[in-house]
C-alpha positions as CSV (number, residue, x, y, z in Angstrom):
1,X,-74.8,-187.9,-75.7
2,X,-76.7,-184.8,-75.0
3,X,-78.9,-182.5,-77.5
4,X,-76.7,-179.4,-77.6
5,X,-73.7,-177.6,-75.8
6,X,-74.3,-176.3,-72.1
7,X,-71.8,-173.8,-70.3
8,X,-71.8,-172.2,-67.3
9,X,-69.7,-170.1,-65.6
10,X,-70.6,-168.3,-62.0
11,X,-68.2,-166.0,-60.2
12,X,-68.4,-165.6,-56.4
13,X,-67.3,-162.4,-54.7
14,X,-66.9,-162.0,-50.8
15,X,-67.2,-158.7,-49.3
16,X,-65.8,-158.5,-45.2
17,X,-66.2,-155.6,-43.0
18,X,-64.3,-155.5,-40.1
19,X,-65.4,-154.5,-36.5
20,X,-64.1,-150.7,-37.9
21,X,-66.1,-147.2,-37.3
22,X,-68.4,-146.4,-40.1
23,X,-67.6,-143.5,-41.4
24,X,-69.9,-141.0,-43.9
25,X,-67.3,-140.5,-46.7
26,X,-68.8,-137.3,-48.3
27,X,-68.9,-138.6,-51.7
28,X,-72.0,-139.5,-54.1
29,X,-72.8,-140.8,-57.1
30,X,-74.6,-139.3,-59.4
31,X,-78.5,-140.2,-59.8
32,X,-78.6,-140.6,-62.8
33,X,-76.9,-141.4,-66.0
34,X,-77.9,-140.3,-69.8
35,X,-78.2,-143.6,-71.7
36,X,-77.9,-143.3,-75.9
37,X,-78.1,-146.9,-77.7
38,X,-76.8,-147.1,-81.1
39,X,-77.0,-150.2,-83.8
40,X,-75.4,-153.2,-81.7
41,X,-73.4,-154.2,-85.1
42,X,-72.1,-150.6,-86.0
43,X,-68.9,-150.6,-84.6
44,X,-68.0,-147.3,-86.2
45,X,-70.4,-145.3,-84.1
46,X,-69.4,-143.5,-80.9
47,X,-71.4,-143.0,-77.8
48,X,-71.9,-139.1,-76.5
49,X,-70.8,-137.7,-73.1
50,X,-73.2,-137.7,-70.2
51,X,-74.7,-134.5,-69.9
52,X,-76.1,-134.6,-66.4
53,X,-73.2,-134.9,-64.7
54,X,-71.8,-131.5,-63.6
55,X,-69.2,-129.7,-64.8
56,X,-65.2,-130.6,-63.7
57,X,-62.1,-129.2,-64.4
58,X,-60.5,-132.7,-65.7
59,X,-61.2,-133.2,-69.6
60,X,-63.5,-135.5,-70.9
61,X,-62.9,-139.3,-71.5
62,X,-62.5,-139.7,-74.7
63,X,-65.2,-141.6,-76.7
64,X,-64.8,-145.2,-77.2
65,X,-66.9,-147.4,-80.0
66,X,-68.0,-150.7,-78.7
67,X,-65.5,-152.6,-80.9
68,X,-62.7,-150.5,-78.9
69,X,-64.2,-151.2,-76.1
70,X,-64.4,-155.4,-76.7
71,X,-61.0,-154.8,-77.8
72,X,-60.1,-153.9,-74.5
73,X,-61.5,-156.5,-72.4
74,X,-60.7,-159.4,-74.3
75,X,-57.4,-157.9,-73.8
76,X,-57.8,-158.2,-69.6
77,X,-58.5,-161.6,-70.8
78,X,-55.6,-163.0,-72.1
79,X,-53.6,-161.6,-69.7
80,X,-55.0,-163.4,-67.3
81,X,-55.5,-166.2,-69.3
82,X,-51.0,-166.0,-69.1
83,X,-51.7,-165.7,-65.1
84,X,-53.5,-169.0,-64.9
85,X,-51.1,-170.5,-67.1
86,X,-48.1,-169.9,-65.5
87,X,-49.4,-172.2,-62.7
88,X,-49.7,-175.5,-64.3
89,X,-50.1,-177.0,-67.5
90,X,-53.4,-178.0,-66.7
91,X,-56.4,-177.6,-69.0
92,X,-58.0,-174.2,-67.8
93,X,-61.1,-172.8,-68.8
94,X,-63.0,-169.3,-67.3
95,X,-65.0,-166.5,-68.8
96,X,-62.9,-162.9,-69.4
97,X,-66.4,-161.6,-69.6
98,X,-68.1,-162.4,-66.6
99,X,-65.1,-161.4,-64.5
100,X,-65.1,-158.0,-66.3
101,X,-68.5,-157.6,-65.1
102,X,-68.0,-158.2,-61.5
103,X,-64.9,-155.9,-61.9
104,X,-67.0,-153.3,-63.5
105,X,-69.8,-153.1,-60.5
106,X,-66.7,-152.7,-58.0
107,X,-65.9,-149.8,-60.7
108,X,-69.2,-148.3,-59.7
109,X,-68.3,-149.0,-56.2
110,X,-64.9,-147.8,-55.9
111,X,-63.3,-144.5,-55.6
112,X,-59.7,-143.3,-56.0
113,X,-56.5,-145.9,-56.3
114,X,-58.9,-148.7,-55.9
115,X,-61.0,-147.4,-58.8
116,X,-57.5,-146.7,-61.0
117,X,-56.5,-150.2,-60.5
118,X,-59.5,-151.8,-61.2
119,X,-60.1,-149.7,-64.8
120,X,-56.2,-150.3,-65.6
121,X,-56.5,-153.8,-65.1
122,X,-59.5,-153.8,-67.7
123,X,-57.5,-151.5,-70.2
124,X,-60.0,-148.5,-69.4
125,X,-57.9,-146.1,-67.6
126,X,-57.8,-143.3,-70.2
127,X,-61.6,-143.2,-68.7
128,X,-62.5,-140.7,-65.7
129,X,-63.1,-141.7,-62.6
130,X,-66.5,-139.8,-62.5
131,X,-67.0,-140.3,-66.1
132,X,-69.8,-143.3,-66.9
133,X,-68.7,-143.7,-70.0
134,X,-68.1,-147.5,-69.5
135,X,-71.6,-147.9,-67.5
136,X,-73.3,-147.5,-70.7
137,X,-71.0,-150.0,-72.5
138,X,-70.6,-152.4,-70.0
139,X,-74.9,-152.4,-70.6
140,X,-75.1,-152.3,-74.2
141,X,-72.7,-155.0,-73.9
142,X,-75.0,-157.3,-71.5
143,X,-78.4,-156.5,-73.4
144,X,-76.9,-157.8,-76.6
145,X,-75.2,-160.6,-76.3
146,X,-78.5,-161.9,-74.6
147,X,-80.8,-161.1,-77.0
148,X,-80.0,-163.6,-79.8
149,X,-83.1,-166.2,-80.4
150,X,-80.6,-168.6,-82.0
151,X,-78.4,-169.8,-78.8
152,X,-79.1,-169.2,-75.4
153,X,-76.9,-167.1,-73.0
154,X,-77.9,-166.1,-70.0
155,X,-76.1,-163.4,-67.8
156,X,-77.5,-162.1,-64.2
157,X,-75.8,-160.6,-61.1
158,X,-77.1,-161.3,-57.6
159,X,-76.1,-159.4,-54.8
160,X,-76.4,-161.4,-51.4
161,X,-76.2,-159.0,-48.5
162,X,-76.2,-159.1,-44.4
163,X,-79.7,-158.4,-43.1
164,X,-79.5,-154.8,-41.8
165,X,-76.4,-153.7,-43.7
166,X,-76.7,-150.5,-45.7
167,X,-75.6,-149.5,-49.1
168,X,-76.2,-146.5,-50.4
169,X,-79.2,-145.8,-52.7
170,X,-77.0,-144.4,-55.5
171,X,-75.2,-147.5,-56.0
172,X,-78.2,-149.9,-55.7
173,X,-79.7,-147.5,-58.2
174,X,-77.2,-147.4,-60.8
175,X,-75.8,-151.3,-60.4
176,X,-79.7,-152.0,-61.0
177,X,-79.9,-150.0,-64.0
178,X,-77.0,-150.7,-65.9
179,X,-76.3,-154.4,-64.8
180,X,-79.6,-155.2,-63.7
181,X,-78.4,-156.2,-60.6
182,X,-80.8,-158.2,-58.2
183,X,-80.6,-157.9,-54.3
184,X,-80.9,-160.3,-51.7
185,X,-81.1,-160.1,-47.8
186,X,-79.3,-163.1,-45.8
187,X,-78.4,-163.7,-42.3
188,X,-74.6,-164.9,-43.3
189,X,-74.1,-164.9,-39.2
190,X,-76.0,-168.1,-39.3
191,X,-73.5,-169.7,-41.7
192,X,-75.3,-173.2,-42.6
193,X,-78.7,-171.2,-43.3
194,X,-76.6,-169.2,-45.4
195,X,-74.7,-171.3,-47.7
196,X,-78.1,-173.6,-48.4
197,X,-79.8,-170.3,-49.2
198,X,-76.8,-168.7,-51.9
199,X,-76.0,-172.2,-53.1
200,X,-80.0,-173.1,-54.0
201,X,-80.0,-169.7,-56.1
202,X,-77.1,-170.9,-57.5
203,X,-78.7,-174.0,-58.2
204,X,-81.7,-172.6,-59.5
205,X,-80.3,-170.0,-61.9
206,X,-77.6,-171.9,-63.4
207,X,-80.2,-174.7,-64.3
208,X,-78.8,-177.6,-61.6
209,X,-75.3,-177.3,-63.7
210,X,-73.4,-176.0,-60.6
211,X,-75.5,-177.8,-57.8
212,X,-73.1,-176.0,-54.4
213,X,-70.5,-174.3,-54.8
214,X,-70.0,-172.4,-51.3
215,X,-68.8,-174.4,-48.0
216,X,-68.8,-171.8,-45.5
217,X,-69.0,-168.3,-44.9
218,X,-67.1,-166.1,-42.5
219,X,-69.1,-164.3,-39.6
220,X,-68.0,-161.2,-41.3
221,X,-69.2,-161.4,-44.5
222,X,-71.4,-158.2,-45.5
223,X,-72.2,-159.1,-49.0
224,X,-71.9,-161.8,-51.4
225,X,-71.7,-161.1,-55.4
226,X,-72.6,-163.2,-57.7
227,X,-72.5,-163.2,-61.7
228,X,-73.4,-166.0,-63.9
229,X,-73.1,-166.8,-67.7
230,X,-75.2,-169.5,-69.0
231,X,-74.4,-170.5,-72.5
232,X,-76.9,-173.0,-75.3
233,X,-75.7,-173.8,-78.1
234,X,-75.8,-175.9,-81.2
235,X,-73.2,-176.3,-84.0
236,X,-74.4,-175.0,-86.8
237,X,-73.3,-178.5,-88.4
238,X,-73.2,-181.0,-86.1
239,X,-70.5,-184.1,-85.9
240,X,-73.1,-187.3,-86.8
241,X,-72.9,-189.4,-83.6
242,X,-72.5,-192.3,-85.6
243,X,-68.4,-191.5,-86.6
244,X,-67.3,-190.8,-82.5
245,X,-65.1,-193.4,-81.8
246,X,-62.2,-193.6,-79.4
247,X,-58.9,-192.6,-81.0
248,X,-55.6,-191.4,-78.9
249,X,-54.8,-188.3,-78.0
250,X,-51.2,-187.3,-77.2
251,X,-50.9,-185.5,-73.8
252,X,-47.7,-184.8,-74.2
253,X,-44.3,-187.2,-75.9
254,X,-44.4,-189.9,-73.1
255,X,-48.7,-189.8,-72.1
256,X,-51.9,-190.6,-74.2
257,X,-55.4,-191.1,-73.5
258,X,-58.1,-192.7,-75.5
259,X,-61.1,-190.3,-76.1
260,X,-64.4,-190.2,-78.2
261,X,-63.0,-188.5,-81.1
262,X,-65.9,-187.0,-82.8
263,X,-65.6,-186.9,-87.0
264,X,-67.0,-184.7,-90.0
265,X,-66.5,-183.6,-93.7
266,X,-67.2,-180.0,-93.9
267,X,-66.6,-176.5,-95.2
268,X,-64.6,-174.7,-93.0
269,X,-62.6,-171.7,-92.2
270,X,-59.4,-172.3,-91.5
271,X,-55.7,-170.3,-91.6
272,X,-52.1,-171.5,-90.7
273,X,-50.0,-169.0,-88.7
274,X,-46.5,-170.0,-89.9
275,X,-44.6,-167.3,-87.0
276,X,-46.3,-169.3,-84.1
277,X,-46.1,-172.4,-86.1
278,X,-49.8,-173.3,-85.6
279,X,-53.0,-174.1,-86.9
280,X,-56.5,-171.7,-86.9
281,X,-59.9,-173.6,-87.2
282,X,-63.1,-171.4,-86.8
283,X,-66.2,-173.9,-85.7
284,X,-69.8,-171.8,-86.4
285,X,-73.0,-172.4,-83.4
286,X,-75.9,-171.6,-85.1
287,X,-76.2,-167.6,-84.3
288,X,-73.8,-165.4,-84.0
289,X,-70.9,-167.4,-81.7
290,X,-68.3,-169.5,-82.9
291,X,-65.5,-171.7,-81.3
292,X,-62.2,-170.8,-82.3
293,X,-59.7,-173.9,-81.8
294,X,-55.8,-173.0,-82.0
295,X,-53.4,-176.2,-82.4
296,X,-49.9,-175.7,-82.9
297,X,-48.3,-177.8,-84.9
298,X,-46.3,-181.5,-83.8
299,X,-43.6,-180.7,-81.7
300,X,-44.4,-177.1,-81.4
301,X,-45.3,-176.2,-77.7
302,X,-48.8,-174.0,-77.1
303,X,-47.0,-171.9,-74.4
304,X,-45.2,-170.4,-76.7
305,X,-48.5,-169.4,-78.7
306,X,-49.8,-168.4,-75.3
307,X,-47.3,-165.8,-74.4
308,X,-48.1,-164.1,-77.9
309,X,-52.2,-164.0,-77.6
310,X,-53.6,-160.4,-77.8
311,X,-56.9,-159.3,-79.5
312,X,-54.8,-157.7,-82.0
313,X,-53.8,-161.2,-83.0
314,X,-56.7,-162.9,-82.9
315,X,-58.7,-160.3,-85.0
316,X,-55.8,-161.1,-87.6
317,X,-56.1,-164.7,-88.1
318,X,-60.1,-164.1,-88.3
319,X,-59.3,-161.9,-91.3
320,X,-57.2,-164.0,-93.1
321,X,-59.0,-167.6,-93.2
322,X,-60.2,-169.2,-95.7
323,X,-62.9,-171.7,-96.5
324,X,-61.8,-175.6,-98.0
325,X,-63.5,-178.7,-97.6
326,X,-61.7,-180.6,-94.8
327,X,-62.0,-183.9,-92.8
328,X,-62.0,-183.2,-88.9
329,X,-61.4,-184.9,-86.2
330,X,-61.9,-183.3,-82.6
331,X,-62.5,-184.7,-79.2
332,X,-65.5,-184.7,-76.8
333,X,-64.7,-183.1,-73.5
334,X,-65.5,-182.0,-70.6
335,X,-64.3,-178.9,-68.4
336,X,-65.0,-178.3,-64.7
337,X,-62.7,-175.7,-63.1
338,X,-62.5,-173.4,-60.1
339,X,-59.9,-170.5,-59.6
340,X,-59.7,-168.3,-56.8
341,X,-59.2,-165.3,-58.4
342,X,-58.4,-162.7,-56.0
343,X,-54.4,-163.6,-55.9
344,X,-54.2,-163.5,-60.2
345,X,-56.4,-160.5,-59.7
346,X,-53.8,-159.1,-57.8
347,X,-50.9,-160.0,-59.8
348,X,-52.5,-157.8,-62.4
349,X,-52.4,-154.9,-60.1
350,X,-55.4,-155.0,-58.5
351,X,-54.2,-154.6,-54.9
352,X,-55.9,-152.1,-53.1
353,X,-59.8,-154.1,-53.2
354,X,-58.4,-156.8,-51.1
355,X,-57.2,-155.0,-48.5
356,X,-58.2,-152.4,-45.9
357,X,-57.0,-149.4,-48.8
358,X,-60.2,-150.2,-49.9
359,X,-62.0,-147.3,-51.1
360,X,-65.5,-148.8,-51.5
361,X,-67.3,-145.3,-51.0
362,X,-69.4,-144.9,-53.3
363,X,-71.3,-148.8,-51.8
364,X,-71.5,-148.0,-48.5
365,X,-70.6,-145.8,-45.6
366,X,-68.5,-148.5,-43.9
367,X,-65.0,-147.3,-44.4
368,X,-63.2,-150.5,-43.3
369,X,-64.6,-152.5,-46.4
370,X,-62.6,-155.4,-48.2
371,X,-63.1,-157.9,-50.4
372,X,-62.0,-161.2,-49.3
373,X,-62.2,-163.5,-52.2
374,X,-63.5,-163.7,-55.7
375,X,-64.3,-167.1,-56.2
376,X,-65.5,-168.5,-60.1
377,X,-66.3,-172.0,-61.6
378,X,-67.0,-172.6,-65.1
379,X,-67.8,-175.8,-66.3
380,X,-68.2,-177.0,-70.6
381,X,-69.0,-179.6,-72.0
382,X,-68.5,-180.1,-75.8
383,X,-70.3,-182.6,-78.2
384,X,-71.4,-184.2,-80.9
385,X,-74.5,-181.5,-81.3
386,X,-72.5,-178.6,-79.5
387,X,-70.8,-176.9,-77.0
388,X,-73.0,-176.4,-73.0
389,X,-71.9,-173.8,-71.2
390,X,-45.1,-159.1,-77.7
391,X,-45.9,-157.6,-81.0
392,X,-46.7,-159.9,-84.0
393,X,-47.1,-157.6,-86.9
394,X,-44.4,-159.4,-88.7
395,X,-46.2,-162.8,-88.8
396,X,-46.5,-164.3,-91.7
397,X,-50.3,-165.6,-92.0
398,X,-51.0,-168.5,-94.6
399,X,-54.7,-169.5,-95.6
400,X,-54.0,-172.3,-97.9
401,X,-50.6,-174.6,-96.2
402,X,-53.3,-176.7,-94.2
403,X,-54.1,-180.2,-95.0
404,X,-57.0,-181.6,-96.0
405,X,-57.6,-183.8,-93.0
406,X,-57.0,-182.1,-89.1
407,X,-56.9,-184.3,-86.3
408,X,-56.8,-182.3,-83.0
409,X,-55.5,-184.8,-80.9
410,X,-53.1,-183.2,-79.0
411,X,-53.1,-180.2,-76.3
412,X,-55.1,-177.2,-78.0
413,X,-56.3,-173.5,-77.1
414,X,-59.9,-172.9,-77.9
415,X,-62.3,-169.6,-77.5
416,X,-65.9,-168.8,-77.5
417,X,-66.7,-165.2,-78.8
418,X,-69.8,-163.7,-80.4
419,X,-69.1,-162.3,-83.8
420,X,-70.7,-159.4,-84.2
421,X,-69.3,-157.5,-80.9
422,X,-66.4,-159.5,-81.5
423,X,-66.4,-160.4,-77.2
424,X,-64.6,-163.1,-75.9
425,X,-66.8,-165.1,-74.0
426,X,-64.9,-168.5,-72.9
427,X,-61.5,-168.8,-73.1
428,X,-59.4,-172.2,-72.5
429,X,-56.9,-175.3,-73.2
430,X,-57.4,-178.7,-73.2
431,X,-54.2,-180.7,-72.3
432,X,-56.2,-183.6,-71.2
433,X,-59.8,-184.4,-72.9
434,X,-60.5,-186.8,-70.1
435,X,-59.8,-184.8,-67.0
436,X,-62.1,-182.0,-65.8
């Protein structure tokens, strides 16, 4: 088995420009942006208003502390976590947080109704279109979560664009600063040069994990974005190797599958969610990021915990555990799934970015700009060592109705977050252990 816990997730957007006039759109963006960095950890602190901007007639956002502001996208998250689900019963896996990041640069790009939907989408619309409030999160975000000697993640965003295409020096100043966004020139006319070219700097960054992920490109394509999340990490107490053995684990009341079923005695934090009718295990990386497994209970079905996940939620079960010694018993798996994400996107109101209502003014001078697709893999791997890669106020939480051994060996919901920002990083369900 390998040493530790490998993750990676990489997002692909397409940008097409069609055969349109280019026209100068009048609008820029402002230079430059005042930047003020408070304690990563104190939550309670609020971030002031950018004083270089000039003066407008619409009021202020108002101020949001970076817990709010977590709050919000792990929010966009699960609702899109309900927009994947509603298409199979598959396992799914993806990264809320590298998708808000994409969606955030096309924040900075956008102008208008495009700009609206993307910022209601994330749960940021009570924030101004010229106000860059959220560019300062979104980095103070980003330079945090990376910066943690105990487990590595990685996060980078590449910007592929059409030799001799022109964006506009505002943007490529701004998406530099706050997302330190690197650009690339590419001839994406000659389409085979092309994809070798994007899919070896995919290659390269993501440490061989996602060798190609491109086939072709259209002879339209402008520009190519690309964001990546790599995540290290160990379990801060490992399952000894030498207890994995295969055990079954019940699909659904008519399938099983045999998988390695890995085994420890431990101390851990745990809750039972008697509402929901499930079961709350918190499983610690060394660091700051822990694995958050929710299993409802025999017989109980995991859509119906689904349709209730919101960050409220979640914040309440973390509040409530409690730590026992327990046996557990949970599987080794693997995850290796790709979503086109431009239709979900759009079922969540983002309309206008893929099609010609576009408003892409403050990239470039083009006015008939789209994006075509936003394409994202993420692929985990979980072992022995660790892991690669409506309102429910009225429930009644329980810390102490849980047994002393768990087996989770049957379809589960499990999340990746760092603790101090309280972000979602991963979120997924394993239906099947032994199908990627």
């Amino acid at each position: 088995m390998k040493t530790n816990f490998l993750l990676v997730f990489g997002l692909i957007t397409e940008m097409y420009i069609s055969n349109g006039i280019a026209e100068n759109s009048g609008e820029e963006v402002p230079q430059s942006v005042m930047l003020n960095l408070f304690p990563f950890n104190d939550s309670d602190k609020q971030y002031p208003h950018d004083t270089t901007q000039e003066s407008s007639t619409e009021s202020p956002s108002p101020l949001v502390s970076l817990h709010n502001f977590t709050e919000k996208i792990n929010n966009f998250g699960f609702n899109l976590y309900r927009k994947i689900a509603l298409q199979h019963d598959n396992n799914i896996f993806f990264s809320p947080l590298s998708l808000s990041f994409a969606l955030a640069i096309f924040m900075l790009a956008s102008e208008g109704e495009t700009h609206h939907q993307i910022s209601q989408s994330l749960n940021l619309s009570f924030m101004k279109e010229k106000d860059e409030q959220f560019l300062t999160l979104f980095q103070q975000l980003r330079l945090n979560i990376t910066q943690n000697e105990e487990f590595t993640l990685s996060q980078n965003s590449f910007f592929f664009i059409q030799e001799e295409f022109q964006i506009k020096d505002a943007f490529h100043n701004l998406s530099k600063q706050y997302f330190d966004m690197d650009f690339l020139t590419v001839d994406f006319r000659n389409s085979t040069l092309a994809k070798k070219i994007v899919n070896e700097h995919i290659k390269k960054n993501t440490r061989g994990e996602i060798p190609t992920l491109f086939q072709a490109f259209d002879q339209h394509t402008k520009i190519i974005l690309l964001n990546y999340i790599l995540f290290q990490g160990k379990w801060l107490h490992p399952f000894p190797p030498k207890f994995t053995e295969l055990e079954t684990f019940y699909i659904d009341n008519y399938r099983t599958v045999q998988v390695p079923m890995m085994f420890k005695k431990d101390r851990i934090a745990s809750m039972f969610d008697k509402a929901l009718q499930c079961y709350v295990i918190k499983l610690p990386y060394k660091g700051s990021v822990q694995m958050l497994i929710v299993l409802p209970v025999k017989g109980a079905d995991y859509m119906f915990v689904e349709d209730y996940l919101i960050n409220e939620l979640v914040e309440s079960w973390l509040q409530t555990m409690k730590i026992r010694k327990m046996d557990i018993y949970f599987p080794s798996f693997k995850l290796d799934q790709t979503y086109h994400m431009d239709q979900l996107l759009q079922d969540l109101g983002i309309k206008d970015l893929f099609s010609y209502k576009a408003d892409l003014s403050h990239l470039t001078d083009h006015k008939f700009a789209k994006i075509s697709q936003i394409l994202q893999r993420a692929r985990v791997e979980v072992n022995e060592k660790g892991t690669e890669a409506a309102s429910v106020s009225g429930s009644e939480i329980m810390a102490y109705s849980l047994p002393y051994i768990m087996r989770i060996n049957r379809p589960f919901i499990f999340m990746i977050y760092e603790e101090i920002t309280k972000i979602l990083l991963f979120l997924g369900r394993v239906t099947n252990p032994t199908e990627l």
